[in-house]
C-alpha positions in Angstrom: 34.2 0.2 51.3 37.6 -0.1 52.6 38.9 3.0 50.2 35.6 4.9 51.9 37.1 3.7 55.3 40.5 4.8 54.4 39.3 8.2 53.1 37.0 9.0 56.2 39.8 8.5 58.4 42.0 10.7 56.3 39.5 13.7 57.1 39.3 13.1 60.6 43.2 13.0 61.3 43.0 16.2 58.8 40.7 17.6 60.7 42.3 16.5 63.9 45.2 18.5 62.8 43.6 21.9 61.8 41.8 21.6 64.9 45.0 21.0 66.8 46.7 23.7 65.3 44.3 26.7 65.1 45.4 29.1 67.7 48.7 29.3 66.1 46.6 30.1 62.5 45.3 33.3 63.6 48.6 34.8 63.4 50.3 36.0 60.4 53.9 36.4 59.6 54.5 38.2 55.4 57.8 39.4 54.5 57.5 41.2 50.3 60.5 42.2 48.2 59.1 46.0 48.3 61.2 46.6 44.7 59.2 43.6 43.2 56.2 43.2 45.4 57.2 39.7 45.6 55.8 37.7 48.5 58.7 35.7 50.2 56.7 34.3 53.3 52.8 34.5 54.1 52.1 31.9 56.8 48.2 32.4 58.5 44.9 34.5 57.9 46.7 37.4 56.4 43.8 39.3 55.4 41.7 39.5 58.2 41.4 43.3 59.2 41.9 44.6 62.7 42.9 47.2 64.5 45.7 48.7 63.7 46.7 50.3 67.2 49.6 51.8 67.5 50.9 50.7 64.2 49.2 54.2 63.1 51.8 56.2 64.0 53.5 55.5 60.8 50.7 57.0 58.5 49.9 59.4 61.4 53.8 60.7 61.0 53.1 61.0 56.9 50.4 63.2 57.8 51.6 65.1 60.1 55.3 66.0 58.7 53.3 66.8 55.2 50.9 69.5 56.5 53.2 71.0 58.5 52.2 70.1 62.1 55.1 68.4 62.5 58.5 69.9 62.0 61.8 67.7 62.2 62.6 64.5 64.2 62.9 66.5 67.5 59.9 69.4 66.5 57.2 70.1 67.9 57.9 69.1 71.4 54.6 69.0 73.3 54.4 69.2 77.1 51.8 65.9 79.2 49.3 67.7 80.6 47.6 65.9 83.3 43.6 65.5 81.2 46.1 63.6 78.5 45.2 59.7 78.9 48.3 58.2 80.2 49.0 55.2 82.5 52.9 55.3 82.2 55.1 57.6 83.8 57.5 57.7 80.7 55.3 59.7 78.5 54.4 62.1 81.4 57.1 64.3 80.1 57.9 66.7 76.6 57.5 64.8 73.9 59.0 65.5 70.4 58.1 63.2 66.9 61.1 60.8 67.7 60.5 59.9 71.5 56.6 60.0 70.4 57.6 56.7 67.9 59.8 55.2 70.5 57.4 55.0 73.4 54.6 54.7 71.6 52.2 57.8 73.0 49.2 57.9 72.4 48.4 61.4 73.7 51.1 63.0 71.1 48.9 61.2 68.5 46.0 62.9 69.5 46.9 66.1 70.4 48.4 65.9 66.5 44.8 64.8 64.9 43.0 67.3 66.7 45.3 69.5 65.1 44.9 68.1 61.7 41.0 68.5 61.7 38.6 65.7 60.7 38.4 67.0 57.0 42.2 66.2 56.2 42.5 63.2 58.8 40.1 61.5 56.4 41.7 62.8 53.1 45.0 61.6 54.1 43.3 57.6 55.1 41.5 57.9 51.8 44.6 59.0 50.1 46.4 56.0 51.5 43.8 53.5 51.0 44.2 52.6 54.3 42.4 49.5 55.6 38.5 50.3 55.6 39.1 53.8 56.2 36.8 54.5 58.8 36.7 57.1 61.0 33.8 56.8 62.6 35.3 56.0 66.0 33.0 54.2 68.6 29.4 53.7 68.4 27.9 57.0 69.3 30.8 58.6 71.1 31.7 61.1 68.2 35.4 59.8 69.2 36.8 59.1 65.6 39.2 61.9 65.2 41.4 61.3 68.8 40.2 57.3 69.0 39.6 55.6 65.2 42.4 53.2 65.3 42.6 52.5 68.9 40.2 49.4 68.4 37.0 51.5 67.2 36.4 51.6 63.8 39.9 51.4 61.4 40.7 48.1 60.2 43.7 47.2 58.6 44.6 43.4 57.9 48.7 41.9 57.4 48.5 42.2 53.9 47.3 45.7 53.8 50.0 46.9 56.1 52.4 45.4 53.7 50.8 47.2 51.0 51.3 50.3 52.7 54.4 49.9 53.4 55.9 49.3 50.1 53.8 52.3 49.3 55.4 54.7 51.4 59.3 52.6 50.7 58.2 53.4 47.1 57.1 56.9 47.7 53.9 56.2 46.6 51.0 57.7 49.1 50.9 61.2 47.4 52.9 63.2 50.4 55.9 65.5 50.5 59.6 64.3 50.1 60.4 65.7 53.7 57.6 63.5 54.7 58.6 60.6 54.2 62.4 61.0 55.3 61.3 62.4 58.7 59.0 59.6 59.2 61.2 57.1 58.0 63.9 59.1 60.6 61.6 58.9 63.8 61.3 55.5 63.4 62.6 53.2 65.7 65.4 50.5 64.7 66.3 47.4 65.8 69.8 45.3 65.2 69.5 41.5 64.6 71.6 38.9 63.6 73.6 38.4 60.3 74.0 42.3 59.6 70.2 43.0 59.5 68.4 46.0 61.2 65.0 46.3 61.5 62.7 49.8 61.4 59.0 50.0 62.3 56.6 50.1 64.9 55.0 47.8 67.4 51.0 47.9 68.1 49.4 46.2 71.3 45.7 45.8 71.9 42.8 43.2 73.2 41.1 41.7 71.1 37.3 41.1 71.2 35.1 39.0 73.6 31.5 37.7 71.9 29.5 40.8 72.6 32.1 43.4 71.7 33.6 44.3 74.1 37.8 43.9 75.1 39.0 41.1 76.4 41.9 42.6 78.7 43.3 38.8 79.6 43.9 38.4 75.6 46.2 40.7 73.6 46.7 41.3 70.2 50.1 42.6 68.8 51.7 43.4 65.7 55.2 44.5 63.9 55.1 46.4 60.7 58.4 47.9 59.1 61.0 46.4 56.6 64.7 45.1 57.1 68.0 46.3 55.3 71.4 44.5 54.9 73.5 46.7 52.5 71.5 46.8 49.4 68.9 44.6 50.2 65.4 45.5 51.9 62.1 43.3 52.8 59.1 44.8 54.2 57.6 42.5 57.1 54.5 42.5 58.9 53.8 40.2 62.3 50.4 39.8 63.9 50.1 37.8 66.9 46.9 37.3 68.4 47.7 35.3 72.6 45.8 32.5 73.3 46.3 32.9 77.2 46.9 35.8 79.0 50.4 37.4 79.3 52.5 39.6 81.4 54.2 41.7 78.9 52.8 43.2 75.7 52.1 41.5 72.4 53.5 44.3 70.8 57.1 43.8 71.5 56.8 40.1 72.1 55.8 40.0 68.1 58.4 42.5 67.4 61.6 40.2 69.8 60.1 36.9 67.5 60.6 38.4 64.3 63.7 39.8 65.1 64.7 36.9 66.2 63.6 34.4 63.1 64.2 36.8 60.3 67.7 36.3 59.8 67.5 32.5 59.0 64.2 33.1 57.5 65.8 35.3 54.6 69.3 33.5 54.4 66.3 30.7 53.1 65.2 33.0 50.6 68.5 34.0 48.8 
């Protein structure tokens, strides 16, 4: 009886604990040795897909530099016109591939599917295995080529991210060699401590309320890229999912805490 006793009350302080702890479970933090595909760190529910947001213009950038549409880090340059979505005065100017990654516009990203076509949008998401690879867009709104990944229909989850992105560190996703050096020059970097700089790209979204629909009080945000000190590179992924709502956006909040915790987190895995 008393080992019964004993063993119940086990569970409930176990329980008590999960419970206590699960907001911070739905995020996700994986860093892989791309050379290896060794996993160094994979704390939360890594393979729950979402939308990927903004963290699309990395394969959008493969796409577009192999078929041609785009040119060079600073080619095409595209003029706002005022029927583009936009909210925020600094992409109401020309836009080229690089200030396109840096601000994050989502118009660019558009105006460079539509040029694409539907037909080789989806080969290239097949081609790269990426996520469910669903382009449907939203429910009836025949929206998938200009809105798939912004919260429709593409789902990507942590640990497919990180599979992509050893993919394209590998040169593994089937595109050009001038591909894959633009993109990987139009991406942003970040310095951080200990001689480490970051490259890759923030996402910011809403996640879901029980019928559907976005929650705008509750964001979601990730960080996808991979880290370099001399010789050595790790791949990372962050997904951050807020449990209240916040002022600034996930995005680069998820991006300033990796930045900030990757240098000890690696100096750990020497």
């Amino acid at each position: 009886m008393k080992t019964w006793l004993l063993g119940a009350a086990f569970l409930v302080l176990l329980n008590g604990a999960l419970f206590a702890e699960a907001p911070a479970t739905r995020n996700c933090r994986l860093l892989m040795d791309p050379a290896s595909g060794e996993i160094l760190l994979r704390e939360g529910p890594c393979d729950v897909r979402r939308s990927p947001c903004s963290t699309f213009k990395v394969p959008l950038a493969l796409m577009g530099f192999d078929a041609g549409v785009l040119k060079d880090a600073h080619h095409p340059e595209w003029d706002y016109l005022p029927e583009y979505p936009s909210n925020r005065p600094e992409e109401q100017i020309r836009i080229n591939p690089t200030s396109w990654e840096a601000i994050s516009v989502v118009w660019y990203s558009q105006k460079l599917t539509r040029a694409l076509g539907m037909k080789t949008f989806q080969k290239y998401v097949d081609q790269f295995q990426y996520g469910n690879r669903d382009l449907s867009g939203a429910p009836g709104q025949n929206n998938g080529l200009t809105n798939a990944w912004l919260q429709t229909s593409l789902l990507i989850s942590p640990d497919e991210q990180a599979v992509f992105v050893r993919k394209l560190l590998q040169r593994k996703l089937g595109v050009s060699s001038h591909a894959y050096e633009m993109t990987e020059a139009v991406l942003p970097q970040f310095p951080a401590e200990d001689g480490w700089t970051l490259t890759g790209k923030t996402g910011t979204g809403f996640q879901e309320k029980a019928d559907g629909t976005p929650d705008r009080k509750k964001q979601l945000g990730w960080f996808i890229g991979w880290a370099t000190k001399g010789d050595r590179r790790v791949l990372f992924v962050e997904f951050i999912m807020d449990e209240t709502p916040q002022e600034t956006y996930a995005g680069p909040r998820a991006r300033a805490a990796l930045i900030k915790a990757l240098p000890g987190l690696l100096a750990k895995k020497r």
